[in-house]
N, C-alpha and C positions, 0 to 999 in steps of 0.2 A: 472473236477478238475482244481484249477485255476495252472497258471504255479509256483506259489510260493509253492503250498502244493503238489507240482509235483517234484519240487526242493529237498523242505522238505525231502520227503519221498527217494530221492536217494542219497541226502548226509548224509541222518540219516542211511541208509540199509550200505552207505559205511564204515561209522563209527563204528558201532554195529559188521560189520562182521571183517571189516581190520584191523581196530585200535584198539577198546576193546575187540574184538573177544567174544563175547558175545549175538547172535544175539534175544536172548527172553530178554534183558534187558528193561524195560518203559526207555527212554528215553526222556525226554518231553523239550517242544523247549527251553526255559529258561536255564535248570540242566549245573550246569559250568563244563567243560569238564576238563580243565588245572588245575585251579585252583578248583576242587572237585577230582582231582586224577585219572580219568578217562582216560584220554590222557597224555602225560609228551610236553612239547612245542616242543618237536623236531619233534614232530609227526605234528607239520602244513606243515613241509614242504612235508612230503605225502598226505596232505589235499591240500597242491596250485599243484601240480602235478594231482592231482584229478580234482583239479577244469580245469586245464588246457584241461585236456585231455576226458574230459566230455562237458564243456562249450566253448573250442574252445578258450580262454583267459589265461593269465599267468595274476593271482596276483600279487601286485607289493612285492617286500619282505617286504618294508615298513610299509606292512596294513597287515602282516603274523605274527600276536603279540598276546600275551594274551588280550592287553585291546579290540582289534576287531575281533578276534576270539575264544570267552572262551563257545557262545553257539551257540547250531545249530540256532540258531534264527540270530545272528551276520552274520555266515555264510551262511546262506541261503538271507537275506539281503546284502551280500555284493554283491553272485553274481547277484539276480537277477538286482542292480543300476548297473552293471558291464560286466555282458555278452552282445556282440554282438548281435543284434535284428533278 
């Protein structure tokens, strides 16, 4: 499995179980989280805490917004240009 659909699969498991607490939901990479009702925004900031403490990086709060975070695809793209190699 490459490390993008390795990503995928544990920011999507965190999302489904932490934040929509719903873990049998499809969630598919595209589906807008914030902006489909799924997450409210305040919930990025347990998502850059997540990424932080997973990926070893803190997101900058600047890039912690609807327009770059509304799908796991955003997400999953942001850390892997962004994580530590």
């Amino acid at each position: 499995m490459s490390d993008w659909n390795a990503t995928r699969d544990t920011i999507r498991d965190f999302l489904l179980t932490k934040l929509i607490r719903n873990p049998r939901l499809k969630l598919g990479d595209t589906d807008p989280l914030i902006t489909g009702g799924l997450i409210d925004s305040f919930s990025l900031v347990e998502v850059q805490l997540f990424i932080e403490e997973k990926y070893g990086f803190r997101p900058a709060d600047i890039d912690m917004t609807v327009e770059t975070m509304d799908t796991l695809k955003q997400m999953v793209d942001y850390v892997e240009a962004n994580r530590p190699q």
